[in-house]
Structure formats: structure tokens, C-alpha cells
N, C-alpha and C positions, 0 to 999 in steps of 0.2 A: 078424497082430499080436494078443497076450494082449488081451484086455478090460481096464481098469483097474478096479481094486477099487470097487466101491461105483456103477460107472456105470450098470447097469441100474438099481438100486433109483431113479435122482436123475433117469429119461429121462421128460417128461410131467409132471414135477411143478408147480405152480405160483410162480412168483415166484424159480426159477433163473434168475442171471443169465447173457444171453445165449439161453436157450431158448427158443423158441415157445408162446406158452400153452397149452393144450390149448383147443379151440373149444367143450367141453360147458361150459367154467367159465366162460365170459364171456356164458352166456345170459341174457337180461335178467329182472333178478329181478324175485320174484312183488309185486306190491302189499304195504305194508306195514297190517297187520290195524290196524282204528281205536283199539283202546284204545294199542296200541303207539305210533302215529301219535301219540297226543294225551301219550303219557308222555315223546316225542321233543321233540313244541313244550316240553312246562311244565322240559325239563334244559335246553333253547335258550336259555328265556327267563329263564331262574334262575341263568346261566352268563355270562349276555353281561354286561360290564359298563355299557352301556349302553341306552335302550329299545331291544327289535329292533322294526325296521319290519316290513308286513310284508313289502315288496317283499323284506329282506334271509331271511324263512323263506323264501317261494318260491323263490329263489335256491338257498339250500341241500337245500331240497328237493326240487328242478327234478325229479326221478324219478317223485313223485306226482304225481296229480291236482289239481288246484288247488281243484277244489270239495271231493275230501276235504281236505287241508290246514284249510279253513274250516270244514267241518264238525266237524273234530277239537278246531281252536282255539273255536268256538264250546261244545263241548263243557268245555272246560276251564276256560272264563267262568263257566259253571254249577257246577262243581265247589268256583270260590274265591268265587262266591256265599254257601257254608256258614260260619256264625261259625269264626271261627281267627284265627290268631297273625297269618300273611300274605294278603294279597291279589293280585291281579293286575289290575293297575293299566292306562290306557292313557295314556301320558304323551309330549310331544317327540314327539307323531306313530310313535310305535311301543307296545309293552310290557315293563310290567316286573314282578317277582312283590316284593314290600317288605311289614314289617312294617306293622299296622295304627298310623294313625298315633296313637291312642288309648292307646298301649302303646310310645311311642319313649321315654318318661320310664323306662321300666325297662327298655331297649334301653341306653340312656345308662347305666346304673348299668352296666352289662357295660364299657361299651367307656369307663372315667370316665377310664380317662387319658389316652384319646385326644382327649378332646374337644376341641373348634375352638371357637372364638369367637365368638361370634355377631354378627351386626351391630348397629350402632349405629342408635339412634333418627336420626340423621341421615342415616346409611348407606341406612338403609329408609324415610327420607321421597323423599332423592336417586333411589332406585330405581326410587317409586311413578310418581313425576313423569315420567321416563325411559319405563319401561311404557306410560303411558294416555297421553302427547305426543310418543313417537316416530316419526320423530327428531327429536331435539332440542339445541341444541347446548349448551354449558357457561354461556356467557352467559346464555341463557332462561333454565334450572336458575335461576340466580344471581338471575335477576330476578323468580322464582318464589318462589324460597326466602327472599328476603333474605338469604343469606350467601354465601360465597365456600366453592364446591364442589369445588375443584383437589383436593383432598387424598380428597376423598371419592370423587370418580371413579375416582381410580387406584388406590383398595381396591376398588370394584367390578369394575374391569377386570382388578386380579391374580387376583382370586375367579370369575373369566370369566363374570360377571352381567350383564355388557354389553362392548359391541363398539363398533368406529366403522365407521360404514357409508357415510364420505361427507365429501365437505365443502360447508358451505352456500355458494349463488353470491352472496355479500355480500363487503364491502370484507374481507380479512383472510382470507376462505374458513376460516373456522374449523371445528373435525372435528365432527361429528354421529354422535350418540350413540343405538344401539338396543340393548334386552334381547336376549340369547342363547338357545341349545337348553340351557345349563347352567341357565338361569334359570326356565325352563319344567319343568324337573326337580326342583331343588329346592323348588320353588312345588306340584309334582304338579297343573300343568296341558298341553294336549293343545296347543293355541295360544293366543295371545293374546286370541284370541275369549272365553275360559275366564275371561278375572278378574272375579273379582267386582267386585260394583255400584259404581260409583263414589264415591256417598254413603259405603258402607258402610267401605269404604278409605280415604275420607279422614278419616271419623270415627275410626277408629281410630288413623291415625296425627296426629291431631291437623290435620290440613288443613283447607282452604275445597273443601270441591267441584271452584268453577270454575274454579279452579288446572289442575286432573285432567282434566276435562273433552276426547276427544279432539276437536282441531281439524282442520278440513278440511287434507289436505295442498297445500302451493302450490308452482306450479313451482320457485318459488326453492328452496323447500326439498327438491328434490332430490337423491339420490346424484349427482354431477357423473361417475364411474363406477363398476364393478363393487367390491362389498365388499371393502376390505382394510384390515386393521389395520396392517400397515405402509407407509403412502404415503411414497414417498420426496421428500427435497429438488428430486431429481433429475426428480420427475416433475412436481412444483409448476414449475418453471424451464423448462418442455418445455412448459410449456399457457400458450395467450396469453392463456387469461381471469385467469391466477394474477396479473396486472402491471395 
């Protein structure tokens, strides 16, 4: 039988379908050179729309060495050490590269008709309280605050600045209330260990301290179980402690 046109040039080549690879082309590639390495984390971590952790580099990088990897990423700490526009930040348990925040005032002039709203002085007393007393439930808040926080939580929770992590084992089981990884990001802290002094927070936002103050956690005040912001009816009516 004729050959069919074009069959030899297409026998051996890579990524025909149906072919056999050839065995020279799937030899394990060489190490990637360190400055290359380090130019790969800072597109990684300039791309993600999130902090990357680093458990999520190692992952993708699973080919390298793990101590170049850190070595690389070390290298690039130093790099955005130099005055500039950006830094690389370590935030939410991961990184991320964001303007300096020294310079968001004429970031905002770029982006002025996008701009969000900021929160309210209530918005961000309800928050602080949340932060340094979590968890906490809507009633405490209430008894905190002196005013009625209904309205104020569920702009925090559409803004995903808080979660419910629970409900307290009290009459009513009402939902308990903790800060986010959204919340940790927009604050540019690493974890809650990160916030500032508690004097200093409440001075600014007009507080008593002792309000702030965190309290030892007690068994009542437990998740009764695993984190979910939708607990259903169905699962309250299911649990003998709910009656």
C-alpha cells in the first residue's frame, strides 16, 4: 500500500494524537536555574488572586527542590525590600505582592469610579469587638455596644469580614460569630495573633479597653460543631440539645 502524504514527516513527533511519545522527550528536566526560579514565585504570587500559601508553591512546583524553592522565595523578600511602588507582603498565612499602602490614596485616584464604601464607624467598632472576643455572639456585641447590631452584622457577613462559626450551648443556641481569611486580608494581617494593641484599637475607635479585652474561652462558648454558615432547620430539630 502507497504511504499517505505527509505520514513520515508526522511518525515520532510529540503530542500526535494517538502516537507514542518518543522516550528522549519525557526526560526529566534539568533543574530550573535560581534567578528563573525566583522570577516564577514573584508571576505566582502577582497572578494568584489570593495570598499563595506556601504549601500551594510547593505544589506547583512539586519538580523542584524544596529548599531551592525557599531559597528563591527568600531571595525575592530581599528584592521587595528596595523602596517601590509594591511590596510582598505575608498576609492570610500566605503572600502577596500590593501596592505600598502609603500610596493607596493615589491608587484610589486611578480606580475613583470603582470605589466601595467604606465602613461605618459602627461597622468597625461591631468588627473590633468580633476580632479581640471571638466568638462571640450578637447578644454580647449588643451588650457591648449598647445598641442593637442586627443590621451591622449582616453588612459585615455580606463583605465576608465575618463568618458564623457555631452556636452557643445557651437557651436559644444563638449563632456565634468570628473574623474571616477576608478579614485578615484586608487588615494586611498574617493571623489574629497580628492585631494591634488593644489600648491602641480601642482608642481609636473610641472604646473602653475592657470591652476588647480577649476573654478566656469557656466550654459553653463552643462551636457545638464543625464551621458552617449555613446551619440548617433541619439540623437544629436533629440535635437533642436544640429542645
Amino acid at each position: 500500500m502507497d504511504e499517505q502524504p505527509g505520514q513520515e514527516e508526522q511518525t515520532g513527533q510529540i503530542g500526535q494524537p494517538g502516537e507514542p511519545m518518543d522516550a528522549s522527550a519525557v526526560a526529566e528536566a534539568p533543574p530550573i536555574a535560581s534567578a528563573e526560579l525566583k522570577a516564577i514565585l514573584e508571576a505566582l504570587i502577582f497572578a494568584s488572586p489570593e495570598p499563595l500559601t506556601p504549601k500551594a508553591i510547593y505544589k506547583l512546583l512539586d519538580t523542584e527542590p524544596r529548599e531551592d524553592v525557599q531559597a528563591a522565595l527568600e531571595e525575592l523578600k530581599k528584592d521587595y525590600e528596595r523602596p517601590g511602588g509594591l511590596q510582598l507582603v505575608e498576609v492570610a498565612g500566605g503572600y502577596q505582592i500590593v501596592t505600598r499602602s502609603d500610596l493607596h490614596e493615589w491608587v484610589r485616584r486611578l480606580f475613583h469610579e470603582r470605589s466601595t464604601q467604606k465602613l461605618t464607624a459602627q461597622a468597625l467598632e461591631t468588627l473590633a469587638v468580633i476580632a479581640y472576643r471571638q466568638p462571640v455572639t450578637a447578644a454580647e456585641i449588643t451588650e457591648i455596644r449598647g445598641v442593637n447590631t442586627s443590621g451591622v452584622l449582616n453588612t459585615l457577613l455580606e463583605r465576608h469580614l465575618i463568618k458564623i462559626v457555631g452556636r452557643k450551648q445557651v437557651v436559644g443556641r444563638p449563632f456565634m460569630y468570628a473574623t474571616t481569611k477576608e478579614f485578615l486580608i484586608r487588615f494586611g494581617l498574617n493571623d489574629v495573633n497580628d492585631l494591634p494593641n488593644v489600648e491602641d484599637m480601642a482608642e481609636a475607635l473610641g472604646l473602653e479597653a475592657p470591652i476588647l479585652v480577649e476573654q478566656p474561652t469557656k466550654d459553653e462558648d463552643l462551636p457545638l460543631s464543625e464551621p458552617d454558615e449555613e446551619l440548617s432547620a433541619a439540623e437544629d430539630a436533629a440535635d437533642p440539645e436544640a429542645s
